[in-house]
N, C-alpha and C positions, 0 to 999 in steps of 0.2 A: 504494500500500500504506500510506501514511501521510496517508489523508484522515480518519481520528479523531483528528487533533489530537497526533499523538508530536510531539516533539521533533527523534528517530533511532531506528534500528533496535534499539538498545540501551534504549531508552525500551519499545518496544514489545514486545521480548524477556519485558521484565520483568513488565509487563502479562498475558503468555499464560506465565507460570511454572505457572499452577493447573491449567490445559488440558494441559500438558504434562506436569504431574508427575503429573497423575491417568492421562494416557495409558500413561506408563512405568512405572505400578503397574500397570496392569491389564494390560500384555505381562509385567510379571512372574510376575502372578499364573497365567501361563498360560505358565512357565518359560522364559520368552523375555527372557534376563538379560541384561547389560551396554549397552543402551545409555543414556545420559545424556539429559536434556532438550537439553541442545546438538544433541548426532547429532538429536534430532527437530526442531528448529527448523531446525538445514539441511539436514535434508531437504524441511521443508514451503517452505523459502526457494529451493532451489534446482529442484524437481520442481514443485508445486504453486502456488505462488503467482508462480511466476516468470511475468514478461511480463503479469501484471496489475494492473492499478489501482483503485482507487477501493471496497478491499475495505475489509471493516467487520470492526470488532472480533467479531463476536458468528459473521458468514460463516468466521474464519478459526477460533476455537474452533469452529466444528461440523467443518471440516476436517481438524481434530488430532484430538477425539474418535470421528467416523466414517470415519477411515480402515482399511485393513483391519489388523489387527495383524499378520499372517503377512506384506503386500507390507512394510509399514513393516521388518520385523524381516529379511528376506531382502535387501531392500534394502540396508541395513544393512552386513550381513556380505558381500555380495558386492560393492559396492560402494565400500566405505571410507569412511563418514560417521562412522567413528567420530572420537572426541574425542580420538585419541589419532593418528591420521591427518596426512598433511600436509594433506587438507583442509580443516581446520580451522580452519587458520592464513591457506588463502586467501579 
């Protein structure tokens, strides 16, 4: 996951802030409230990109932006990716 050259995961967090903050507009725009770029980065960190390598910056923004916003947003609330969760923290 870190063949473009991050640093850490926190490098690369920062990198997909635009991908993410556009994704968590567009579940708002379509009243699908509270979750934060966090909850979506570990989601796509721990459902999606887990157990692969060698992904590219450009493969995991189309990931965030074509996902479905109903699985991401149900996901979510039934699951506990919220940012507010002990998930969070591990």
């Amino acid at each position: 996951m870190l063949e473009d050259k991050f640093e850490n995961l926190e490098e690369l967090y920062h990198r997909l802030i635009p991908a993410l903050t556009s994704k968590k507009e567009e579940m708002e725009r379509l009243k699908m409230v509270g979750m934060k770029e966090k909850d979506l980065w570990l989601y796509f960190c721990k459902n999606t990109w887990k157990g692969k390598s060698s992904l590219t910056l450009g493969e995991m923004v189309s990931d965030i932006l074509n996902t479905d916003n109903f699985l991401l947003y149900s996901n979510w609330k039934g699951v506990g990716y919220g940012t507010n969760s002990s998930e969070h923290t591990k």
